[in-house]
Each structure stands twice: as C-alpha cells, then as structure tokens.
C-alpha positions in Angstrom: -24.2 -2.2 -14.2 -21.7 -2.1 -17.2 -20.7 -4.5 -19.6 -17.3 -4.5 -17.9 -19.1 -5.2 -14.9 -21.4 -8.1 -16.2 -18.3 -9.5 -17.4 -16.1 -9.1 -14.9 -19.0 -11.0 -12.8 -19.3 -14.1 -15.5 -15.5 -14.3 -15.6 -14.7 -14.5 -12.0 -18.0 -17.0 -11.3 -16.1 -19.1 -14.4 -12.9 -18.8 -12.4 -14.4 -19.6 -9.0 -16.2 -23.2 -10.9 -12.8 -24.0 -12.4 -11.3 -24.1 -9.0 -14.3 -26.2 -7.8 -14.4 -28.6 -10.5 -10.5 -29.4 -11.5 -8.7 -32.0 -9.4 -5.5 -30.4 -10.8 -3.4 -28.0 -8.9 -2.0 -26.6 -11.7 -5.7 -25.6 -13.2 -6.2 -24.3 -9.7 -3.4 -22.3 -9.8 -4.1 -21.0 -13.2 -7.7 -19.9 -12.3 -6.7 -18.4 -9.1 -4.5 -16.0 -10.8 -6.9 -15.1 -13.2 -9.3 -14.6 -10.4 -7.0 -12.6 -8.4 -6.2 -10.4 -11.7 -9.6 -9.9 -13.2 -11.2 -9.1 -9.7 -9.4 -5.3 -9.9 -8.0 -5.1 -13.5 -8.7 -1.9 -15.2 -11.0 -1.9 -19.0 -10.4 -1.2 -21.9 -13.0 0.2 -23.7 -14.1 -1.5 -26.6 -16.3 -1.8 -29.1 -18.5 -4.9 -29.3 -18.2 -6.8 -32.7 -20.0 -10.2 -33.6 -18.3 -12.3 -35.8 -20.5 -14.8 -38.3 -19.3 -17.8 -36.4 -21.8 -16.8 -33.1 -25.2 -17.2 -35.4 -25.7 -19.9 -33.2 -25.8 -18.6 -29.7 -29.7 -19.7 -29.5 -27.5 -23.2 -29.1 -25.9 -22.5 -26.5 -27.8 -23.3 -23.8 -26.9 -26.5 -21.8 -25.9 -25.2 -18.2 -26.7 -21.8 -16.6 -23.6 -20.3 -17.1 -23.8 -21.2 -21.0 -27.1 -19.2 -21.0 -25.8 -16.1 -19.1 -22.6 -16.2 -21.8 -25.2 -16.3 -24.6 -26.6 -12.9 -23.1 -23.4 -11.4 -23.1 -21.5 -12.5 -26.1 -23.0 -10.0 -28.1 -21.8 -7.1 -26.1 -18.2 -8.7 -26.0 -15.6 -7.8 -28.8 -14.9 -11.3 -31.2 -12.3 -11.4 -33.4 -11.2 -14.2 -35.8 -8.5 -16.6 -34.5 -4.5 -15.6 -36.2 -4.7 -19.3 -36.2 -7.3 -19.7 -39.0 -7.8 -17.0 -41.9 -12.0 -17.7 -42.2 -12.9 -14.7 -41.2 -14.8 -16.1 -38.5 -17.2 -17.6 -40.0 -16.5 -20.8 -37.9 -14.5 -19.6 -35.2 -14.0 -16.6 -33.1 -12.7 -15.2 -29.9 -12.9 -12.8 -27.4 -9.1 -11.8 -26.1 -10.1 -10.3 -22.7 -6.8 -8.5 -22.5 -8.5 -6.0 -24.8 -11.4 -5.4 -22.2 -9.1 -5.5 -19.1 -5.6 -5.2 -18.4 -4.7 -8.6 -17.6 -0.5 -8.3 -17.0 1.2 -11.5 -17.2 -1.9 -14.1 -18.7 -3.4 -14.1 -21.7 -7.3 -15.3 -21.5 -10.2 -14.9 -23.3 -13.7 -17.0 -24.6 -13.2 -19.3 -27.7 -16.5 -19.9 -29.8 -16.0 -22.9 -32.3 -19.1 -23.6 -34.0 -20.9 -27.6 -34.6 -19.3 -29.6 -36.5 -15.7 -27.2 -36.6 -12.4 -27.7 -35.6 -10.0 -25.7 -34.0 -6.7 -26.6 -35.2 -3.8 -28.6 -33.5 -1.3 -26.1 -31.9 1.4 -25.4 -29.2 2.6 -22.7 -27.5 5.4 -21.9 -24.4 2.7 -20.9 -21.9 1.0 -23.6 -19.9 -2.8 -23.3 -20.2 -6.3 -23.9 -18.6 -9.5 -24.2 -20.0 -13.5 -24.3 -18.6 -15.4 -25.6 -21.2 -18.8 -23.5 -20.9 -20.9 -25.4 -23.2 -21.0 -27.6 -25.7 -19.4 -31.2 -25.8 -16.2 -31.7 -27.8 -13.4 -33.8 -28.9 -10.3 -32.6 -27.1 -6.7 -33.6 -28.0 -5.0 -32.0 -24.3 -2.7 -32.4 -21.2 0.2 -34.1 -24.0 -2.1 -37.0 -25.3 -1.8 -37.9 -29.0 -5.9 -38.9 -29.0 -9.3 -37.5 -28.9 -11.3 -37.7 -25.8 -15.1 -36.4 -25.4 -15.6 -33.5 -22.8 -18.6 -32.5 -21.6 -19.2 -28.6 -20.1 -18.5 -27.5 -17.1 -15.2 -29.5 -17.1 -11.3 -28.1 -16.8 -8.4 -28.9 -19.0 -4.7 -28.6 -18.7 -1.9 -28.4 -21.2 1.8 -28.3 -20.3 4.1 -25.7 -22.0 3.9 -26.9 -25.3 1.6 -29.3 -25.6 -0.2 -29.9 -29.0 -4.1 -29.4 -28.8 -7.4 -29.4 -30.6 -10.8 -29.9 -30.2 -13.3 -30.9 -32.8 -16.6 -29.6 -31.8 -20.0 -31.8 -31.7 -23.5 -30.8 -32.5 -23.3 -27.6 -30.8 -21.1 -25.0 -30.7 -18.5 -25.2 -28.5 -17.8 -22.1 -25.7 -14.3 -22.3 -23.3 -12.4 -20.0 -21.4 -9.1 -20.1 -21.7 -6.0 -18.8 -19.5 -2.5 -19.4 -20.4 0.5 -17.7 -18.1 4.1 -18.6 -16.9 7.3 -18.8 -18.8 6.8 -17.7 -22.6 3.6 -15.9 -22.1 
C-alpha cells in the first residue's frame, strides 16, 4: 500500500467520524464532499518534509485515530502556516491539495504544538474541522470567546467567521475542509 493510499484511508475514516459525530448539517455536508472527492481524487507526488513543530508526535496519542496520524505524519508533506512566519517551529500543515487533486475545497491536517496558538483569522469559505487529538481553546462558529474542545469533536465556521485555538498540554491535530463561495 502507498502513502497515498494510507492516507487516502485515514482521511476518508476522518470524513466518515465527522459525519457520525457533528449534529450540524452543514459539517455534514462539508465532510461529505470531502469524502466524495478524496474517495477517487488523483495524487500528487510529493516529497515528505517534517517541520520542527511535529517533535512531539510521541504526544499525540489520545484516541486511535491520533495514533494512526502519528504513523503517518512523517510521510506527509508539512509546511509552515502563510499565517505565521516561524518557520514551523510551532505550527505546521499539511495542504492535502498538494497530495490529491481536491477541485473546489481546500483541506488539509493543522499541527499546533502545547502551549501555541494559532492566530485569530477569517476567510470567505465556510469551514469544518475534526479535531484529532489534543484538547484546545477554540474561538468558532461566530463566538467572540474561548471554549474547551476535546478530540474527536467537529467545528463549524460561517463564511467569515474569526477563529483561533490556543492549544493545551499537548499538541493539537485537526482536519480541516473549507469550500463554497470564495474558496
């Protein structure tokens, strides 16, 4: 099996427990598509590329899915966030849309590590996440406050929305997906 294929197994198992778990049917509708799209999308090949920021994947370990990420992550291809210039040493992600061709979303894996932030942002796209691992302090879904989120949970923000999450003790692991207008 390739890496392409191990991945495209996690990622549609991730999109599968987002459906199960959300009580939203716009998180629904957002994992579905990315279901439907990374079932047959075509790779990219890549090369894989660890960023600073994942020298704690031995901490990532509180669900079974968390564990099967921390095999994979370091085959994946990390990059640091345009968002903030620290070369990932804190933060990093994995745009999937340079592993598959994903027309229409954008999705990938963002790894912020203990004690980080990622910072407070918008965008036109509406957007999903599955938290993987890791529990966090989310600012989502238009609220102006912090809330604790534990893994395996789904989160929605409307098209522009400002978000953030601060995460806790661990690092923090979540797959995002963002389509619609402005994507």
């Amino acid at each position: 099996m390739t890496v392409h294929d191990k991945l495209r197994r996690w990622l549609i198992d991730a999109a599968d427990a987002a459906i199960e778990l959300t009580n939203r049917n716009e998180i629904a509708e957002g994992a579905q598509i990315f279901r439907t799209a990374i079932e047959t999308a075509a790779t990219i090949p890549y090369e894989p590329q660890i960023l600073p920021a994942l020298g704690n994947l031995d901490r990532v370990v509180d669900t079974a899915r968390a564990r099967e990420f921390a095999e994979l992550a370091p085959s994946m291809r990390w990059v640091q966030s345009h968002r903030w210039n620290d070369e990932g040493a804190q933060r990093a992600l994995c745009v999937l849309s340079k592993a598959f061709e994903l027309p229409n979303l954008e999705a990938g894996v963002m790894y912020v590590d203990q004690g980080c932030t990622y910072p407070l942002h918008n965008h036109p796209p509406q957007e999903m996440y599955l938290t993987i691992s890791g529990s966090a302090r989310w600012r989502y879904g238009g609220a102006e406050t912090l809330t604790e989120v534990e893994p395996e949970t789904t989160l929605y923000n409307h098209p522009s929305d400002f978000h953030t999450v601060e995460a806790g003790e661990t690092p923090l692991v979540a797959m995002y997906v963002l389509w619609g207008e402005g994507l």
